[in-house]
Structure formats: C-alpha cells, structure tokens
LUMFI-796293 format. One record per residue (C-alpha): residue in three letters; x, y, z. Coordinates in Angstrom, 3 decimals, padded with zeros to 6 digits. Example, Ala and Ser with C-alpha at 12.3 -4.5 7.8 and 13.67 -1.06 7.14 Angstrom:
[site ALA, [012.300, -004.500, 007.800]]
[site SER, [013.670, -001.060, 007.140]]
END
This chain:
[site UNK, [-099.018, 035.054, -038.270]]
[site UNK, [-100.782, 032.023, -039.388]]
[site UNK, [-102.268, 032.045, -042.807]]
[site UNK, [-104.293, 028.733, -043.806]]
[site UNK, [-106.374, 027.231, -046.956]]
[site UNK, [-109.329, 025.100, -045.769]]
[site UNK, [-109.520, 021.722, -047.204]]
[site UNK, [-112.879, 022.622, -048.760]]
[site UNK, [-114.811, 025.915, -049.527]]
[site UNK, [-117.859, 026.839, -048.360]]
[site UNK, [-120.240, 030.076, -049.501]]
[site UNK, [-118.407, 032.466, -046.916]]
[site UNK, [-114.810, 031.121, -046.268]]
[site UNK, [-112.274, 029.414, -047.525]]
[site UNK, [-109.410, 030.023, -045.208]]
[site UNK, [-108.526, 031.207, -041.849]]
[site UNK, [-105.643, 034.135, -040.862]]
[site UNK, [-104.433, 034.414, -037.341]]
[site UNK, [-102.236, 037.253, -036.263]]
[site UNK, [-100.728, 038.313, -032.816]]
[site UNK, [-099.046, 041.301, -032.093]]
[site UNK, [-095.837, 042.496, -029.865]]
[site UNK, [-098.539, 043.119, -026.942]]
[site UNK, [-100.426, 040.183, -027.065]]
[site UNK, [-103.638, 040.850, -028.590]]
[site UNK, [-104.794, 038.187, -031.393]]
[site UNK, [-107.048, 039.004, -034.765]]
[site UNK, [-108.880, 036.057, -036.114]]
[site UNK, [-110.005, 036.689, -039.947]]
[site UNK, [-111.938, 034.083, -042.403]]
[site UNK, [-110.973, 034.765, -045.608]]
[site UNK, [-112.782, 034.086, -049.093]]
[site UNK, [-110.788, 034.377, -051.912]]
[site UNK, [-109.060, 037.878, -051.683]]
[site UNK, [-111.517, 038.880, -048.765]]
[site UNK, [-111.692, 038.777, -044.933]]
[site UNK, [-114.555, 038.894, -042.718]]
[site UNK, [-114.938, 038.673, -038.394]]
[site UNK, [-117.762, 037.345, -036.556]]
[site UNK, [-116.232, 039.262, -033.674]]
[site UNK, [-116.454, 042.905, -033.776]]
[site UNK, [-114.136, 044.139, -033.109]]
[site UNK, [-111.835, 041.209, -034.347]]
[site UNK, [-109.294, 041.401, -031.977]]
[site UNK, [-108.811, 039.046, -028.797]]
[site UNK, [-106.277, 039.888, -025.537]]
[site UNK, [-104.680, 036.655, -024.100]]
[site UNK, [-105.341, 037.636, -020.635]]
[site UNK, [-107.866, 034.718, -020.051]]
[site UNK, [-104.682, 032.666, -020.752]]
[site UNK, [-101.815, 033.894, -019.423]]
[site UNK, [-101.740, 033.702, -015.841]]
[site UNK, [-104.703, 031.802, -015.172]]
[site UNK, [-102.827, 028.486, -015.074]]
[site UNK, [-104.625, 027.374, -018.312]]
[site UNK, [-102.208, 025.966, -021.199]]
[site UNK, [-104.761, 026.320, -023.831]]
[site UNK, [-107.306, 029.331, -024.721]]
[site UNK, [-109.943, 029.477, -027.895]]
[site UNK, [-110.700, 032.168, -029.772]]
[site UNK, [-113.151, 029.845, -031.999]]
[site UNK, [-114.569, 027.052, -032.932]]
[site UNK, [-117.464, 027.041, -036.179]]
[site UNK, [-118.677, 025.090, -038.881]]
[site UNK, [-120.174, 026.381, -041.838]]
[site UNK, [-121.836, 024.077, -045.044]]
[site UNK, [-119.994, 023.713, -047.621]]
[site UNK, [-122.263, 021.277, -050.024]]
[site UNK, [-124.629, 018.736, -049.509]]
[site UNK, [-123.548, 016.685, -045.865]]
[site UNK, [-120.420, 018.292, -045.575]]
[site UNK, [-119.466, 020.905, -043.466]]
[site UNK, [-116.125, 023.267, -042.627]]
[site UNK, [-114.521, 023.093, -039.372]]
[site UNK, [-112.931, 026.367, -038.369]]
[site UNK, [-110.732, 026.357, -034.821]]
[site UNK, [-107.680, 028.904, -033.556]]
[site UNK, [-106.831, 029.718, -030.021]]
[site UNK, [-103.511, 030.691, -028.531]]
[site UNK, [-100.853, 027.979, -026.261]]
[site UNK, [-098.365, 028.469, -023.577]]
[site UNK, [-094.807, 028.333, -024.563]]
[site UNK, [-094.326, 024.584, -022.637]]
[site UNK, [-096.416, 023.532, -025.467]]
[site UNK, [-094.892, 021.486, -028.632]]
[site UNK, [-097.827, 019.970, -030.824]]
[site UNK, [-101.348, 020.950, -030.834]]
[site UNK, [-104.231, 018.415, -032.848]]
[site UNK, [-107.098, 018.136, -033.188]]
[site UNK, [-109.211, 014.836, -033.103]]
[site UNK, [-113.083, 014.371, -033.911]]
[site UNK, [-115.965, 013.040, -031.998]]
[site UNK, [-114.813, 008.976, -030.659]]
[site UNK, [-112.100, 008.690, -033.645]]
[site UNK, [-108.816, 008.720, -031.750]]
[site UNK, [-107.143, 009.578, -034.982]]
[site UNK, [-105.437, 013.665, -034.426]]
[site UNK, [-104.860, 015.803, -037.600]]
[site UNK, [-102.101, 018.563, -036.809]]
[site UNK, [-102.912, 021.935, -035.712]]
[site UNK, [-100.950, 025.010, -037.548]]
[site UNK, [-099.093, 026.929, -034.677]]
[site UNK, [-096.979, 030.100, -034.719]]
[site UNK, [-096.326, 032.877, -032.048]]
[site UNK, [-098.498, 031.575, -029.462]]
[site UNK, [-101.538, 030.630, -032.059]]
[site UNK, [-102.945, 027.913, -033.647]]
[site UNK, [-105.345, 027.331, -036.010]]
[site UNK, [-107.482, 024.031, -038.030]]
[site UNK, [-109.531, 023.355, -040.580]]
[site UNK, [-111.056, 020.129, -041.744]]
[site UNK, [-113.969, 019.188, -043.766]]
[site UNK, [-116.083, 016.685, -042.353]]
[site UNK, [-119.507, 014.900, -044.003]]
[site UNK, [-122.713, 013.636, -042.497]]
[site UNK, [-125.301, 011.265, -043.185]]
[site UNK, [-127.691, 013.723, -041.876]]
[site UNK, [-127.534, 016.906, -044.123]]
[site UNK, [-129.390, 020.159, -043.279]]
[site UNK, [-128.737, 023.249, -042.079]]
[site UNK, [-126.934, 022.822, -038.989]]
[site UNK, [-123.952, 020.540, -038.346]]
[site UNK, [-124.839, 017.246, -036.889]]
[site UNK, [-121.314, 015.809, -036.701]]
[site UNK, [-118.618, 015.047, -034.784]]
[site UNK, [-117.108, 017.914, -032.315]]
[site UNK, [-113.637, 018.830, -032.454]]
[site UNK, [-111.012, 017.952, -029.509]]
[site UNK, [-107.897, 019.789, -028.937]]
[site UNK, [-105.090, 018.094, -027.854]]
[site UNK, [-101.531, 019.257, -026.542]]
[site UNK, [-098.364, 018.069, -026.055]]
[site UNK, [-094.758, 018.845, -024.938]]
[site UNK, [-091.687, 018.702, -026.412]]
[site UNK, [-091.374, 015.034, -025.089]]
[site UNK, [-094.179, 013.775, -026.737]]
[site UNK, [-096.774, 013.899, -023.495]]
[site UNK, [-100.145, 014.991, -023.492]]
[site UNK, [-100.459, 017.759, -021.452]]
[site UNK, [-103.972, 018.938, -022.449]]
[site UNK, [-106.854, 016.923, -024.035]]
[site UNK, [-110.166, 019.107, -024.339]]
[site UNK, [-112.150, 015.798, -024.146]]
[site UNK, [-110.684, 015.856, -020.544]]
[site UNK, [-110.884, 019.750, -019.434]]
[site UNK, [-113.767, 020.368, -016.990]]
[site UNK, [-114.599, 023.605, -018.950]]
[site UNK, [-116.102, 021.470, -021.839]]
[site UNK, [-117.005, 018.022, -019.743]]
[site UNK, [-120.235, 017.392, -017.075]]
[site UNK, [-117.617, 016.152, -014.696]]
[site UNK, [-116.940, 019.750, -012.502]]
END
C-alpha cells in the first residue's frame, strides 16, 4: 500500500492511497482529511493491460485539481513491472525528475505546480513518467511512448 500527503491541498483532496491486493487488482483513493473519495466507480483496477502485454508501465491516473489562485494539484499512480527500480516524474520541457512513491507494483505522485494563467482548468505543464532499472538506465520515458506521442 502506498499512502501519500500532497504537497498542497486543494477543496477535494489532499492525499492519494494506492492499494494492491494478493490477486492483482489495484484501488486508487483521494483522500481529504479523514475521507476518501474515487472518480472510478467502482475504484478498483486489474493489471491485465500490464502484465503480459510487453508494457513496463500502466496508469491508473493522471488529474489536476485547483488548489488556490494559479496553482494546481497534480495527482498520478499506475502500477510497474518488477525489472523496474525508480519511477519520476518530470514536467512539461524541465528535465528536472521529482521521485515517484512505489510499493508492490504501484506508484504514485503528487506535486503542486502554479501558472501565470489562472482559471478553471489547468494550463500547465504535463507530467512525464520516467523509469529506470536497477543500473540506473532509462527504460521507459512517457515523453517517448507512442501511446502519448504523434509519432505512431
């Protein structure tokens, strides 16, 4: 289980809760103080569009929600194959990665992030994820992956 604080709070969340069980299936939660809610309903995710498919990297979600005047929270998890290390995650063209938190096959981020163009919707930088072995290679970079690039 992963259980995290986001750097900032917004009106619905202020952390994230990832659980997996003994077969596989995955429950993200957003939590707000003592509280949890799930945009999915039913809350629960099977890994079988990971494992198998030759993919090293599978997300459950990625949101932002405002959290004050130009600044937003970035919510991510997703689940990992077991050749992988390190996740991070990087924003927009800023090469700089901010560790993921990873246990039993999960991750999970949070950042808070500001804009010079406040409103309702997030006009920021997206988040990257990026992967890497126990050597210290990158075997995954999202800003690469054909799933989320025009280049198929």
């Amino acid at each position: 289980m992963i259980a995290t604080r986001t750097p900032i709070a917004s009106q619905d969340w202020d952390g994230v809760v990832v659980a997996v069980d003994s077969s596989d299936q995955y429950v993200q939660c957003q939590s707000k103080g003592d509280k949890g809610t799930s945009q999915d309903s039913p809350p629960t995710f099977i890994n079988d569009r990971l494992w198998g498919t030759g993919h090293k990297i599978e997300y459950f979600d990625s949101t932002s929600e405002p959290a004050g005047q130009g600044r937003y929270l970035m919510l991510g998890a997703g689940h990992y194959t077991s050749d992988i290390a390190k996740i991070t995650i990087s924003y927009g063209d800023n090469p700089k990665e901010y560790p993921a938190v990873m246990a039993g096959g999960a991750f999970a981020y949070a950042a808070a992030l500001s804009t010079s163009h406040p409103g309702p919707h997030y006009a920021g930088p997206s988040p990257y994820v990026h992967a890497y072995d126990a050597s210290g290679k990158e075997i995954y970079n999202q800003e690469k992956d054909p799933q989320f690039t025009d280049h198929q």
